[in-house]
C-alpha atoms as a printed R data frame, in Angstrom:
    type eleno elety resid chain resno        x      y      z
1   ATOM     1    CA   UNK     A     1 -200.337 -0.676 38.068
2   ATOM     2    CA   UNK     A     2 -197.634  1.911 38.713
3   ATOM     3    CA   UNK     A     3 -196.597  2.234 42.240
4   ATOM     4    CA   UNK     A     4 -198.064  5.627 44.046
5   ATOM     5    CA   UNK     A     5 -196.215  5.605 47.092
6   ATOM     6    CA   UNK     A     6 -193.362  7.160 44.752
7   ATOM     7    CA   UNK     A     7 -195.215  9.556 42.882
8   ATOM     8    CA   UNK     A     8 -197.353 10.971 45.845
9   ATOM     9    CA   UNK     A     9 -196.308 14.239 46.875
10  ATOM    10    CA   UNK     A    10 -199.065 16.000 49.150
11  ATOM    11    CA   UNK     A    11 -199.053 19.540 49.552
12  ATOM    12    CA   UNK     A    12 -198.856 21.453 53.094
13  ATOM    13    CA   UNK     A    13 -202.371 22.379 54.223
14  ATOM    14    CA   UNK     A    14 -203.310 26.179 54.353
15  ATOM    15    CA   UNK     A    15 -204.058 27.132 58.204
16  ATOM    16    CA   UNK     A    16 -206.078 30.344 59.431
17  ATOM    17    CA   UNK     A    17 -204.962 32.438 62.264
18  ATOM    18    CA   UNK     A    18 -206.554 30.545 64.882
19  ATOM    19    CA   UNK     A    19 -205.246 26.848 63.607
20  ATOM    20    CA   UNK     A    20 -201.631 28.348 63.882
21  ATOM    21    CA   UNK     A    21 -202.306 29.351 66.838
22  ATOM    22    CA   UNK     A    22 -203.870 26.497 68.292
23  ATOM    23    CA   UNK     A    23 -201.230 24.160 66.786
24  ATOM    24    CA   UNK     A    24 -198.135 26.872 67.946
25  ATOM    25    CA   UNK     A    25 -199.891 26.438 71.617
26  ATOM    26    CA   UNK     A    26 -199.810 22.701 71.097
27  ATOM    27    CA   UNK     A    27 -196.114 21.944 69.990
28  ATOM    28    CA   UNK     A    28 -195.131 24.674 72.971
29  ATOM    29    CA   UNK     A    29 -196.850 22.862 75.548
30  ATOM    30    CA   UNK     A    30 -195.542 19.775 74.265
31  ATOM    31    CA   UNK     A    31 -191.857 21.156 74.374
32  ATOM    32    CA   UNK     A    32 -191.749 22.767 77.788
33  ATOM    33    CA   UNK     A    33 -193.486 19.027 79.125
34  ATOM    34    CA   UNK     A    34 -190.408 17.409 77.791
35  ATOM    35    CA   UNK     A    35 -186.979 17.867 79.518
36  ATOM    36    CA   UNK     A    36 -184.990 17.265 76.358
37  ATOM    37    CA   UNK     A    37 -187.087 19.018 73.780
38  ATOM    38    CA   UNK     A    38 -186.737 21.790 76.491
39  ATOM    39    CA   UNK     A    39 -183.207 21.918 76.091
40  ATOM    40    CA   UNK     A    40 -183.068 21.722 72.757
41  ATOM    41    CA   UNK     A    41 -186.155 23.862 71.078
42  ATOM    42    CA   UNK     A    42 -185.400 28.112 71.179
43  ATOM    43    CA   UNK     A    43 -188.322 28.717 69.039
44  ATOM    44    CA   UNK     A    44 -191.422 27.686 67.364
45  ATOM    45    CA   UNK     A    45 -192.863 29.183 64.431
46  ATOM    46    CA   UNK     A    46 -195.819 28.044 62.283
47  ATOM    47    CA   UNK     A    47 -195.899 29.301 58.474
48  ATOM    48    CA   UNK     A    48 -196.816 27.885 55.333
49  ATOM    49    CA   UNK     A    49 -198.395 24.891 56.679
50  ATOM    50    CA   UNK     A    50 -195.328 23.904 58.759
51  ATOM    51    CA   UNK     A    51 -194.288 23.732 61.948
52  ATOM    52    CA   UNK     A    52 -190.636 25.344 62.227
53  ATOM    53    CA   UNK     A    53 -188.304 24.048 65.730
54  ATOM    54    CA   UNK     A    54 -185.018 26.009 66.074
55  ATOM    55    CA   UNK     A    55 -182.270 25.811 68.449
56  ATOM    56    CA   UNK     A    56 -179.656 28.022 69.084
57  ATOM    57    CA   UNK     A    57 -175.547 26.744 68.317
58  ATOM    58    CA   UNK     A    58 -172.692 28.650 69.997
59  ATOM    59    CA   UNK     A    59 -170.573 30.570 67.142
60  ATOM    60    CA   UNK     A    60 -166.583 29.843 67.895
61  ATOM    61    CA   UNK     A    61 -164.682 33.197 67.893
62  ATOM    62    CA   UNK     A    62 -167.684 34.871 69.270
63  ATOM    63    CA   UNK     A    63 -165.324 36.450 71.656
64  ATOM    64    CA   UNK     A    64 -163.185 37.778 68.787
65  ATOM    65    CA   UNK     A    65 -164.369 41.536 68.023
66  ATOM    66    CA   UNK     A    66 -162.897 40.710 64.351
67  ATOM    67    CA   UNK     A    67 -165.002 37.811 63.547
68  ATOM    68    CA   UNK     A    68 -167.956 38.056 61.018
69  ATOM    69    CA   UNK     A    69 -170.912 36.430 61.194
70  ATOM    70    CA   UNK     A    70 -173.599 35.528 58.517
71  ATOM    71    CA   UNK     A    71 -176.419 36.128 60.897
72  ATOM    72    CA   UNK     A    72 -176.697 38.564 63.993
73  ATOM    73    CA   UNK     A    73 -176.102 36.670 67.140
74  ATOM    74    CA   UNK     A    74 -178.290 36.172 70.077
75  ATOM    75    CA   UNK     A    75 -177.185 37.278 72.724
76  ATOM    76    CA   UNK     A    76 -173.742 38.040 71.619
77  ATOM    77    CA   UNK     A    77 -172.409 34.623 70.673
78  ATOM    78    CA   UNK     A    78 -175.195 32.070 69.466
79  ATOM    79    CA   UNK     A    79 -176.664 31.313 65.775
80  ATOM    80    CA   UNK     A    80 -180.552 30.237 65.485
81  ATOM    81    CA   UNK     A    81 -180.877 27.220 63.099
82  ATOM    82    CA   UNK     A    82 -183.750 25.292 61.796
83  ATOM    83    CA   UNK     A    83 -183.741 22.195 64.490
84  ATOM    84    CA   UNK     A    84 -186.585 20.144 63.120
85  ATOM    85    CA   UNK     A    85 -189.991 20.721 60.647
86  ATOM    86    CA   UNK     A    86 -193.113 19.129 61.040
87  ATOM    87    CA   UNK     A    87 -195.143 19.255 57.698
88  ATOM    88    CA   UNK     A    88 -199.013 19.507 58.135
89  ATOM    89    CA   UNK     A    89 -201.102 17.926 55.703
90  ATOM    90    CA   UNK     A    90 -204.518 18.710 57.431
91  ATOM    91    CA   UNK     A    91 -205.719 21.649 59.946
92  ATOM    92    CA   UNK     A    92 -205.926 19.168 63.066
93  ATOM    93    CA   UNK     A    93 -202.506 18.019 62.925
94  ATOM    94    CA   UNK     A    94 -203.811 14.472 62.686
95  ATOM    95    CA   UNK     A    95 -201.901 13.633 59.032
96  ATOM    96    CA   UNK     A    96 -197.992 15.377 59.479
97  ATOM    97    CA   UNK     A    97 -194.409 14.251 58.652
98  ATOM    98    CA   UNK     A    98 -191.244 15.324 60.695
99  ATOM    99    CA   UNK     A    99 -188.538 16.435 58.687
100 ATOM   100    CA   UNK     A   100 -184.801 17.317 59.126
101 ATOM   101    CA   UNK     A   101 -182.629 19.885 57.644
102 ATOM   102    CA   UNK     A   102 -179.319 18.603 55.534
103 ATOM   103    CA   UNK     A   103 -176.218 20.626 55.493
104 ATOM   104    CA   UNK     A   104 -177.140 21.901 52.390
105 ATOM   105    CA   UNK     A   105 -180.615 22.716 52.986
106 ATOM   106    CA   UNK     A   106 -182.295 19.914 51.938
107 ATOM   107    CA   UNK     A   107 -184.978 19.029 54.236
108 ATOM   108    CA   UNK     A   108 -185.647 15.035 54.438
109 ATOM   109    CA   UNK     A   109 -188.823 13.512 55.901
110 ATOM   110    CA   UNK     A   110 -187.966 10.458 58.519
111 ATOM   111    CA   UNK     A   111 -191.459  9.965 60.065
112 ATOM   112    CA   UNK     A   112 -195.304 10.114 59.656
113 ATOM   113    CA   UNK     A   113 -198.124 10.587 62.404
114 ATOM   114    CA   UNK     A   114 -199.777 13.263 63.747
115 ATOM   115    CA   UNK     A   115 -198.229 16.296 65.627
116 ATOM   116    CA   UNK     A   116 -197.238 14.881 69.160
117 ATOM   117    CA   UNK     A   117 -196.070 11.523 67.371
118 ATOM   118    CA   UNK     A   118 -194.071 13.765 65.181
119 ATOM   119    CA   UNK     A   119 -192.645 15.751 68.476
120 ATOM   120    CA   UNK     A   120 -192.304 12.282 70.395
121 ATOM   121    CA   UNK     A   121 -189.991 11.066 67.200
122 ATOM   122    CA   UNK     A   122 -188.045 14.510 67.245
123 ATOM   123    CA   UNK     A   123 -187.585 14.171 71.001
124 ATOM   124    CA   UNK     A   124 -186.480 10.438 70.916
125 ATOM   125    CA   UNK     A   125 -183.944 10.941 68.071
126 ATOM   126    CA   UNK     A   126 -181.578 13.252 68.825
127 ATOM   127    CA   UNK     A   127 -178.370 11.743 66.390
128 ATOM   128    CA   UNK     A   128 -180.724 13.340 63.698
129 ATOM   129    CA   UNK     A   129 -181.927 16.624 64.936
């Protein structure tokens, strides 16, 4: 008997208005209760049956009216990156993995739970996100 765990690759659920909602209200709350995910989250977005976490990084040179940047700065000198993503596999948030984002854009799963597991994990290990 071939080994599944290998071959099992579950698709992101599809969520209506009111579950990304719900679940956008959810991680929020959950962020703002935490002191470090409060320093660390800018924004949360829900698409595609994900949960998106992004923090803002401080551009060097922003000072420098010659510099170029690759995307338009907030507030004059910081960059929005993907922080964290927490993949939904059903509409409660009960079945989700937390993932993080490689240098080269490869996003790598390090944990299964539900949604505040996932955000516990994100807030507890900070050397990966």
């Amino acid at each position: 008997m071939a080994d599944k765990r290998w071959s099992y690759n579950p698709k992101p659920v599809k969520l209506g208005a009111t579950d990304k909602s719900r679940l956008e209200a959810v991680v929020k709350q959950a962020a703002t209760a935490s002191p470090e995910l409060t320093q660390r989250v800018h924004r949360v977005e829900v698409k595609a049956g994900r949960i998106y976490l992004y923090r803002l990084h401080e551009q060097f040179g922003w000072d420098n009216p010659e510099a170029q940047f690759i995307k338009p700065l907030i507030e004059g000198k910081y960059a929005e990156f993907p922080m964290a993503r927490i993949t939904l596999f059903d509409t409660h948030g009960d079945r989700c993995e937390a993932a993080f984002q490689r240098h080269t854009g490869q996003w790598v799963s390090l944990y299964e739970g539900n949604v505040t597991e996932c955000l516990g994990f994100i807030e507890e290990n900070n050397q990966w996100f």
